[in-house]
C-alpha positions as a Python dict, from the first residue, in 0.01 Angstrom:
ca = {
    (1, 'X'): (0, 0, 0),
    (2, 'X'): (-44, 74, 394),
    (3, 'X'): (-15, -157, 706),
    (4, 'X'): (-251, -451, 585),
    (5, 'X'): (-25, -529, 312),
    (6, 'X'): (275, -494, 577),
    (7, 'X'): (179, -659, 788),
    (8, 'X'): (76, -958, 552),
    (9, 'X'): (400, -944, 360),
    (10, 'X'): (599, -969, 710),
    (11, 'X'): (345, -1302, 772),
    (12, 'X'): (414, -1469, 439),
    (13, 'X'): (765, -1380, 492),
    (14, 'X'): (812, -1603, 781),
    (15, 'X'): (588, -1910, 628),
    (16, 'X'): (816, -1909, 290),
    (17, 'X'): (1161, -1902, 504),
    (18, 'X'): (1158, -2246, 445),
    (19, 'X'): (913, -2319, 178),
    (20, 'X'): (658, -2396, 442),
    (21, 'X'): (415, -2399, 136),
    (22, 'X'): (118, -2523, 317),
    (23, 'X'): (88, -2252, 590),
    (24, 'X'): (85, -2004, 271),
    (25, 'X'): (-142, -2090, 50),
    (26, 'X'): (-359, -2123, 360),
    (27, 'X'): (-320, -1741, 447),
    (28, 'X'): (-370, -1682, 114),
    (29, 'X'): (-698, -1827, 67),
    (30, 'X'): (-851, -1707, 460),
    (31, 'X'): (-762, -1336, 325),
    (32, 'X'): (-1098, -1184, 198),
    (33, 'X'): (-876, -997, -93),
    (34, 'X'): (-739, -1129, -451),
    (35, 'X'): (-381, -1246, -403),
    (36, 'X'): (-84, -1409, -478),
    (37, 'X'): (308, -1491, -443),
    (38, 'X'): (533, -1453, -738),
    (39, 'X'): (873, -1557, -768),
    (40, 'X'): (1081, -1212, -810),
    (41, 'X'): (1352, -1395, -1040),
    (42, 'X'): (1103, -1487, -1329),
    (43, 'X'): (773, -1425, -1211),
    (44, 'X'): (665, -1679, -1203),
    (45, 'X'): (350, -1781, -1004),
    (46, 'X'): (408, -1977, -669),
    (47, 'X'): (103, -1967, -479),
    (48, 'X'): (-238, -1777, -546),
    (49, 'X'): (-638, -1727, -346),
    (50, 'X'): (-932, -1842, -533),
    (51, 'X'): (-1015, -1511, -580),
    (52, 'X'): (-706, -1392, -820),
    (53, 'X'): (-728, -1704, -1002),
    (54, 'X'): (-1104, -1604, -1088),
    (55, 'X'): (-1012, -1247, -1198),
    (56, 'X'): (-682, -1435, -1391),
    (57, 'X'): (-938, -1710, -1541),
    (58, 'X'): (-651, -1981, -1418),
    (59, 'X'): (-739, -2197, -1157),
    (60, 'X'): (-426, -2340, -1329),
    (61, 'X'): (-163, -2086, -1226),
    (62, 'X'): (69, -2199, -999),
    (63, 'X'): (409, -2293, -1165),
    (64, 'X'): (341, -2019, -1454),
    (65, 'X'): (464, -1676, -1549),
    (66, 'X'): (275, -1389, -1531),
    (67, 'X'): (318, -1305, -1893),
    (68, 'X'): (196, -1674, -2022),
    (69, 'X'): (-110, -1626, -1768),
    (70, 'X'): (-207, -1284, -1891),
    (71, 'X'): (-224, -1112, -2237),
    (72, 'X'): (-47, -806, -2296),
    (73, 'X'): (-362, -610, -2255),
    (74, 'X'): (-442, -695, -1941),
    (75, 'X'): (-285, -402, -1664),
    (76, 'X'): (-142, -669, -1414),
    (77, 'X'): (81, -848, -1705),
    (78, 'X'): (271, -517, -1753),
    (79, 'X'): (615, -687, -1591),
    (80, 'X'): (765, -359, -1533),
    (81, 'X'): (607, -294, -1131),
    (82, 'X'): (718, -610, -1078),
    (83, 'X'): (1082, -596, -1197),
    (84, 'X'): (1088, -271, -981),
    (85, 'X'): (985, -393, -664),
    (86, 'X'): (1209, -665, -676),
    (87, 'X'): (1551, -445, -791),
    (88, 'X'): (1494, -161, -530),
    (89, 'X'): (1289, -346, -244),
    (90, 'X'): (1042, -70, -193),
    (91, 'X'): (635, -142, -226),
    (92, 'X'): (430, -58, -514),
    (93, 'X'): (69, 54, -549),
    (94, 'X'): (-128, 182, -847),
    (95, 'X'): (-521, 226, -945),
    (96, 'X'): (-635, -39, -1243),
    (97, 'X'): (-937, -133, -1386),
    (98, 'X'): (-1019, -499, -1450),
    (99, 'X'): (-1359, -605, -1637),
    (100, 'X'): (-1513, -216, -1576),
    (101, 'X'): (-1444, -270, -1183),
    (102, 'X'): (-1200, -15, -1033),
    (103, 'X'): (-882, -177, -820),
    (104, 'X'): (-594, -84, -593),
    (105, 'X'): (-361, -268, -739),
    (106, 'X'): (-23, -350, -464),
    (107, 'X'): (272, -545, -461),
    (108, 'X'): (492, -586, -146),
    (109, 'X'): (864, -698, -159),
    (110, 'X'): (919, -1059, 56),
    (111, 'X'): (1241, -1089, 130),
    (112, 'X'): (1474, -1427, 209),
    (113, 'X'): (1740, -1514, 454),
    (114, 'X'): (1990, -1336, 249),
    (115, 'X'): (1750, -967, 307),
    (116, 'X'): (1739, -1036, -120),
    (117, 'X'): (1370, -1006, -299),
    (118, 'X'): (1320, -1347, -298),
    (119, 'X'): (895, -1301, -358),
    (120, 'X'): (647, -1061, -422),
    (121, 'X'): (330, -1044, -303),
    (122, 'X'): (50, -890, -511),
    (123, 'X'): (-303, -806, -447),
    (124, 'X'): (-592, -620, -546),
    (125, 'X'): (-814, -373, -288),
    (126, 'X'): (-1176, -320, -458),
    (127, 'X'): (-1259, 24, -467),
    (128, 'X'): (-1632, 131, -491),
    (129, 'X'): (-1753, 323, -784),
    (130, 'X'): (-1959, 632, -593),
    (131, 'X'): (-1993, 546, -232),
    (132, 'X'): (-2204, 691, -14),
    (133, 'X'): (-2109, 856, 312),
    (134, 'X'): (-2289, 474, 487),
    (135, 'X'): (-2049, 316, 290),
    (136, 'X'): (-1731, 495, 333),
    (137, 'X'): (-1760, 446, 710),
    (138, 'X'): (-1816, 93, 660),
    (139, 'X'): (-1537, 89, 431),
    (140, 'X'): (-1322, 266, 696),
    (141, 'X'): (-1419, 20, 969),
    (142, 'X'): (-1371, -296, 732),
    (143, 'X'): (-1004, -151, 662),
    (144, 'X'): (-940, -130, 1002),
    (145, 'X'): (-1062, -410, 1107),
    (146, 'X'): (-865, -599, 821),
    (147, 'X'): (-515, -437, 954),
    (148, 'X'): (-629, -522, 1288),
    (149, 'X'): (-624, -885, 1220),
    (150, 'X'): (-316, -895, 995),
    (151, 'X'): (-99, -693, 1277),
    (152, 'X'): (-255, -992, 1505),
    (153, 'X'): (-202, -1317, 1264),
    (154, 'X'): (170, -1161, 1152),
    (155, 'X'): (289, -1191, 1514),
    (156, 'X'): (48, -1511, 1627),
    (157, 'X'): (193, -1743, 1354),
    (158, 'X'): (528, -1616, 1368),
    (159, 'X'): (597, -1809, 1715),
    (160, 'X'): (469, -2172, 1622),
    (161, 'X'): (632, -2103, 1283),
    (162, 'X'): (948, -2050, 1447),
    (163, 'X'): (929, -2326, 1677),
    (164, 'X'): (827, -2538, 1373),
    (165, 'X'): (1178, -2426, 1139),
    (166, 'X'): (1382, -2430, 1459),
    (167, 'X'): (1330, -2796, 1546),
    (168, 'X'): (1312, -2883, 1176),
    (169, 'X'): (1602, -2752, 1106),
    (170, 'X'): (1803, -2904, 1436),
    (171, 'X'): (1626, -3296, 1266),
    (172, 'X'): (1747, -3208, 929),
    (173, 'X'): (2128, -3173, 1036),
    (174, 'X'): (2131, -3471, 1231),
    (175, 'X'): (2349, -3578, 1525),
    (176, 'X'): (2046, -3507, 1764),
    (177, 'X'): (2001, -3812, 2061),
    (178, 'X'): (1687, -4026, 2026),
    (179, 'X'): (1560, -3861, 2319),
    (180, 'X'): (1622, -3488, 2167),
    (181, 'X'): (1470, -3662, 1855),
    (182, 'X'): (1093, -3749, 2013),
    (183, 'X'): (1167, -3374, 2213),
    (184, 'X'): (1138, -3219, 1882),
    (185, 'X'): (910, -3394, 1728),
    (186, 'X'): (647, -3352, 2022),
    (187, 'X'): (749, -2979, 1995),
    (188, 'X'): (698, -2963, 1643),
    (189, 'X'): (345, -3133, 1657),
    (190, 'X'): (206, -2871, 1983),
    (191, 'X'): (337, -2580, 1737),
    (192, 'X'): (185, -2774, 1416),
    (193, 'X'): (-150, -2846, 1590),
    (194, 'X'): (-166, -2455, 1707),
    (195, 'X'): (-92, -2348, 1357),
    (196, 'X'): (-349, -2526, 1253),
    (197, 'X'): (-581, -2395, 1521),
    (198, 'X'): (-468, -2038, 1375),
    (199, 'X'): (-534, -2046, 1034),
    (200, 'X'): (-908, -2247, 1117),
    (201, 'X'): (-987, -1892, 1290),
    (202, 'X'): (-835, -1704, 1025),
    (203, 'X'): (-1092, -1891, 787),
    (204, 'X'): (-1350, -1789, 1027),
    (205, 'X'): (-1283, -1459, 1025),
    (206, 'X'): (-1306, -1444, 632),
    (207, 'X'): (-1650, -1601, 692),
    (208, 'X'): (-1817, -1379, 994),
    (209, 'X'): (-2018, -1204, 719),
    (210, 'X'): (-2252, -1487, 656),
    (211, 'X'): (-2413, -1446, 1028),
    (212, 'X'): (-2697, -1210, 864),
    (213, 'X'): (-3046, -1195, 726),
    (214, 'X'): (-2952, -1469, 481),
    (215, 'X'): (-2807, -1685, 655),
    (216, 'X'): (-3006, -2022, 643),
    (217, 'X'): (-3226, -2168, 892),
    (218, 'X'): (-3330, -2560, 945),
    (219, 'X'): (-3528, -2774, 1226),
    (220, 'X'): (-3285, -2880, 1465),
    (221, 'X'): (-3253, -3060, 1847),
    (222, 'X'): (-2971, -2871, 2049),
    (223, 'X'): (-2987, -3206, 2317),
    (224, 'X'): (-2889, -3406, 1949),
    (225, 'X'): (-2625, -3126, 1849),
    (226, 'X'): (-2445, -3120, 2231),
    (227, 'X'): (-2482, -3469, 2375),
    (228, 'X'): (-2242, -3586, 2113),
    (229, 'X'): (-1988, -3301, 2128),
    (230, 'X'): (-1972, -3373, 2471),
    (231, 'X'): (-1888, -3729, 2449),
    (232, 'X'): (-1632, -3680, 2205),
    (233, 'X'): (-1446, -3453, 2452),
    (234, 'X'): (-1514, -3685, 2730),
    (235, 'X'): (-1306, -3942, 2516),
    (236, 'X'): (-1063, -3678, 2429),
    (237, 'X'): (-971, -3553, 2786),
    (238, 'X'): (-976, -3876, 3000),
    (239, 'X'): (-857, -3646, 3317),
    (240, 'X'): (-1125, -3406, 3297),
    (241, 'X'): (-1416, -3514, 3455),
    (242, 'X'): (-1672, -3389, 3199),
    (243, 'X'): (-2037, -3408, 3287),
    (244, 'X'): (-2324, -3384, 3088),
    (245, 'X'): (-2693, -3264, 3279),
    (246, 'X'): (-2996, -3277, 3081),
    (247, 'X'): (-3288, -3098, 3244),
    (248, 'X'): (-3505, -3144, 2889),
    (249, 'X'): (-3486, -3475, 2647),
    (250, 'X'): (-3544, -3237, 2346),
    (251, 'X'): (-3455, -2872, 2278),
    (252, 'X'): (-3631, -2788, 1889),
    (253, 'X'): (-3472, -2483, 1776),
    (254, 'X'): (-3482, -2317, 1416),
    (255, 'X'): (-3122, -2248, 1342),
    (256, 'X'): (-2773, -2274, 1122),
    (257, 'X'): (-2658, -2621, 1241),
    (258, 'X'): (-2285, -2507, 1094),
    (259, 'X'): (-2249, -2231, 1302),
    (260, 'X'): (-2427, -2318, 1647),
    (261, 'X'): (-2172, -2627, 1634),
    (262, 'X'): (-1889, -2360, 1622),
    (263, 'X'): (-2010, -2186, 1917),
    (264, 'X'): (-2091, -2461, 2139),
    (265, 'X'): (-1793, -2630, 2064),
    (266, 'X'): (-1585, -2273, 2094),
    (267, 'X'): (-1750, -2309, 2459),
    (268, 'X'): (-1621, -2656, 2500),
    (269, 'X'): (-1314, -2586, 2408),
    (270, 'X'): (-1216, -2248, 2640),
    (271, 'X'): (-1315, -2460, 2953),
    (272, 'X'): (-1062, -2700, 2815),
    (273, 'X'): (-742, -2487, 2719),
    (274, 'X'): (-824, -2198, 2996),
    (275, 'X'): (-718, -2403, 3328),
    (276, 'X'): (-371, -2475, 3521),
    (277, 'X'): (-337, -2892, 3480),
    (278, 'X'): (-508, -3062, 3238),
    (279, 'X'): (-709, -3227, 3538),
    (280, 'X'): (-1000, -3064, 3641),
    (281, 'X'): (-1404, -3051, 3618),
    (282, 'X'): (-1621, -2929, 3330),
    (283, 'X'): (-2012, -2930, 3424),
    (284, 'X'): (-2253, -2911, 3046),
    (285, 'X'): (-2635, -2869, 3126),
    (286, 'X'): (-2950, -2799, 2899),
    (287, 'X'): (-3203, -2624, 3047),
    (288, 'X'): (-3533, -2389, 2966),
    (289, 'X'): (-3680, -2116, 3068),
    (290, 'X'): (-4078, -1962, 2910),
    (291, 'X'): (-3947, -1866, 2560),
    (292, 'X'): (-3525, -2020, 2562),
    (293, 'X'): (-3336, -2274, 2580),
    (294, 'X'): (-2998, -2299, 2780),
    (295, 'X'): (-2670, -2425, 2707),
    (296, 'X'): (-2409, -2383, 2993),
    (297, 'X'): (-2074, -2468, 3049),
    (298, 'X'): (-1926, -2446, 3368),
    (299, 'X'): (-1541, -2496, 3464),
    (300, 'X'): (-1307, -2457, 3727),
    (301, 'X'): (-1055, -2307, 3489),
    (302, 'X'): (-831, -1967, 3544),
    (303, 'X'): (-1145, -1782, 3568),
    (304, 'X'): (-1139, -1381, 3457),
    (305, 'X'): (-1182, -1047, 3707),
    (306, 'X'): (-1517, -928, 3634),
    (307, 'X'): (-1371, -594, 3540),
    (308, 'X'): (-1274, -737, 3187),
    (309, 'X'): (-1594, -937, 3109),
    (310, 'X'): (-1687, -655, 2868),
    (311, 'X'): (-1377, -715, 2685),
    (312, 'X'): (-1480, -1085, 2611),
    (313, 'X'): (-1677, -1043, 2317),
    (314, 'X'): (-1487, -770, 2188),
    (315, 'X'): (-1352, -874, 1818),
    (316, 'X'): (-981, -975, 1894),
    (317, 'X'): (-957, -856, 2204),
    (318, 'X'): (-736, -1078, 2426),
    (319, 'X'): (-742, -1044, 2815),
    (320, 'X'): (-349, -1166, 2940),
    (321, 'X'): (-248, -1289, 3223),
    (322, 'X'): (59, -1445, 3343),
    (323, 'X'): (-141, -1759, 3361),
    (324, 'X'): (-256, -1748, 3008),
    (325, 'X'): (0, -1564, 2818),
    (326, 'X'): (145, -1909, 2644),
    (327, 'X'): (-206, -1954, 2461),
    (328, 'X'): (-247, -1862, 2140),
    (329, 'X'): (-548, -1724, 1960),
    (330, 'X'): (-704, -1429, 1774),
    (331, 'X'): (-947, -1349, 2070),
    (332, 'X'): (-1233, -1360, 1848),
    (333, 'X'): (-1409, -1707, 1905),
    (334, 'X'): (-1617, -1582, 2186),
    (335, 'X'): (-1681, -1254, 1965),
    (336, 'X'): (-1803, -1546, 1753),
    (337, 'X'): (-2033, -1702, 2003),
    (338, 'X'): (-2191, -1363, 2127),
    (339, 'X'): (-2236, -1308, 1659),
    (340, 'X'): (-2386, -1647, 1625),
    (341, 'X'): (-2647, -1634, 1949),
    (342, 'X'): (-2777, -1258, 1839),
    (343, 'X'): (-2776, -1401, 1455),
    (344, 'X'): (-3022, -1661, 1632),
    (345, 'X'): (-3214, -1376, 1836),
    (346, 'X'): (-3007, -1487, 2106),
    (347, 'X'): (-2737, -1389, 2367),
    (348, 'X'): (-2414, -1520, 2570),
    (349, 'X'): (-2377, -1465, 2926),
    (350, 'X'): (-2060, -1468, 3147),
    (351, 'X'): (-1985, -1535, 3521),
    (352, 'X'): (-1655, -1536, 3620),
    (353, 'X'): (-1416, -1464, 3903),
    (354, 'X'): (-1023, -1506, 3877),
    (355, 'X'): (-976, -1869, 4057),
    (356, 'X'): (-1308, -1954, 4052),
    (357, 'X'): (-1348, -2075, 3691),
    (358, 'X'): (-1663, -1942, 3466),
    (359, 'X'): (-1967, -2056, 3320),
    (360, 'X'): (-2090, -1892, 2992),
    (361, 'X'): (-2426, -1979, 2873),
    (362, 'X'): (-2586, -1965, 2482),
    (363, 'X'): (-2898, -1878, 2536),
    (364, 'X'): (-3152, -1940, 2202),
    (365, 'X'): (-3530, -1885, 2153),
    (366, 'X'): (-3767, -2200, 2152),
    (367, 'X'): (-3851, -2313, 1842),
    (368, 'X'): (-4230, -2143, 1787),
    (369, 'X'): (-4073, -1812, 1936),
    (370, 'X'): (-3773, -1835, 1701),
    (371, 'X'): (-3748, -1581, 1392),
    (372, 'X'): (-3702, -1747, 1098),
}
């Protein structure tokens, strides 16, 4: 196909190099395309999203060959592609049409320790019927943004991955001292807990399309949504002094409780990971103004030269410093705060200085100005 399937191949590549099944099926289902991983040796089905088991009508398929899955009829049992790929190693693509909806149909070679076809990766592209000029742009920003964040999860998840087999590995043979025992171990939870840290935004990402029109509204208190998110990191991170000022006893907004809880806690959580020692001071005050209400977090963390602060809320744009390069991350969680506060009629607001630590702010209309 082109450098989305690449660079997804060259992920799921690394996460089967030692049957690290969970990791897998997890990139499977946080891609917003059908797919799925066949064995090349029988084809036999080892891991597929929701959405190819919906167009194959198995939610069942794992564990079964494509041509027991499939009837002969159906253009993605034709084994013949798949043989291919896996004899010569090169990538396959093709136009079919499933249930009167037009695909681009793609299957990418994964290969083993051994450089052999050990997998193959298959997928399906949707392609519309008579777009419009609108929607071929769209189209053409969707597919780049898509490679975009493949290029960027392919080489994020490799390193904890690595980490992960490298230390597993060293445990499985043995012969390791019980001090280099609880070494790796400790190593292989850090790279375990930011793997799981990875695929939660990669989830997210498959997600960011519900912060429209549609998205649904309730009654809600901010004071009751943040006074308990920060107590639970004040239990969490016993040397941060963590203090919570509340200028109002009630906040009433109209909003989508799921996703304000992902920004404000995508807040709590930068002024967290973004500082030298894990000691340090994090300051949380709700405030108003006429028509808003204010949520700021203030830290004494790395802080950032106001020359990048218009890359912060750039989709997975990353701003690197010597400081921060060990940190992993898609760069998109404050793109996610600055989507959920204008999805809320809304906005996020930066101040930041390098040593100085930053405060960023969600600011939200009142209740009665609110749109609902």
């Amino acid at each position: 196909m082109d450098r989305r399937s690449e660079a997804l191949a060259q992920l799921l590549e690394t996460a089967l190099s030692e049957r690290f099944a969970t990791p897998v099926i997890e990139i499977l289902q946080a891609t917003p395309i059908p797919l799925g991983v066949v064995e090349a040796r029988d084809l036999r089905v080892l891991a597929m999203n929701d959405l190819m088991a919906q167009l194959f009508h198995r939610p069942d398929a794992a564990g079964l060959t494509i041509s027991s899955l499939l009837p002969p009829s159906h253009p993605l049992s034709d084994p013949r592609p798949y043989r291919s790929v896996g004899a010569n190693g090169r990538a396959f693509a093709g136009m079919v049409v499933i249930d009167g909806q037009s695909w681009e149909w793609f299957i990418q070679p994964l290969k083993g320790e051994a450089q052999s076809v050990d997998h193959l990766l298959t997928g399906l592209v949707a392609q519309p019927a008579a777009p419009l000029d609108l929607d071929v742009a769209r189209l053409r920003e969707m597919n780049a943004a898509k490679t975009e964040f493949l290029n960027l999860a392919a080489h994020e998840l490799r390193t904890p991955l690595s980490v992960i087999l490298g230390y597993g590995s060293l445990l499985a043979q043995g012969g390791l001292s019980e001090e280099h025992q609880k070494l790796a171990g400790e190593r292989i939870y850090q790279k375990a807990r930011q793997l799981s840290r990875l695929i939660m935004d990669m989830s997210l990402v498959g997600r960011f399309d519900e912060l429209g029109p549609t998205m649904d509204h309730e009654d809600l208190d901010l004071v009751a949504l943040v006074e308990p998110m920060v107590r639970e990191q004040q239990r969490r991170y016993a040397d941060l002094a963590i203090d919570l000022r509340l200028d109002v006893l009630a906040a009433p907004v109209r909003a989508n409780g799921y996703w304000l809880h992902l920004a404000i806690r995508e807040l709590l959580d930068n002024a967290v990971r973004f500082r030298p020692a894990p000691a340090g001071r994090i300051d949380v005050s709700m405030g108003a103004s006429d028509d808003r209400w204010r949520v700021s977090v203030l830290d004494d963390g790395f802080g950032i030269d106001p020359k990048n602060h218009g890359q912060l809320f750039r989709r997975f744009a990353r701003i690197e410093t010597e400081a921060t390069a060990h940190l992993v991350g898609f760069g998109i969680g404050l793109y996610m705060v600055q989507e959920v506060a204008r999805a809320h009629g809304g906005r996020v607001t930066v101040d930041s200085r390098p040593g100085a630590g930053s405060e960023f702010a969600l600011e939200l209309p009142k209740r009665d100005s609110a749109a609902v």
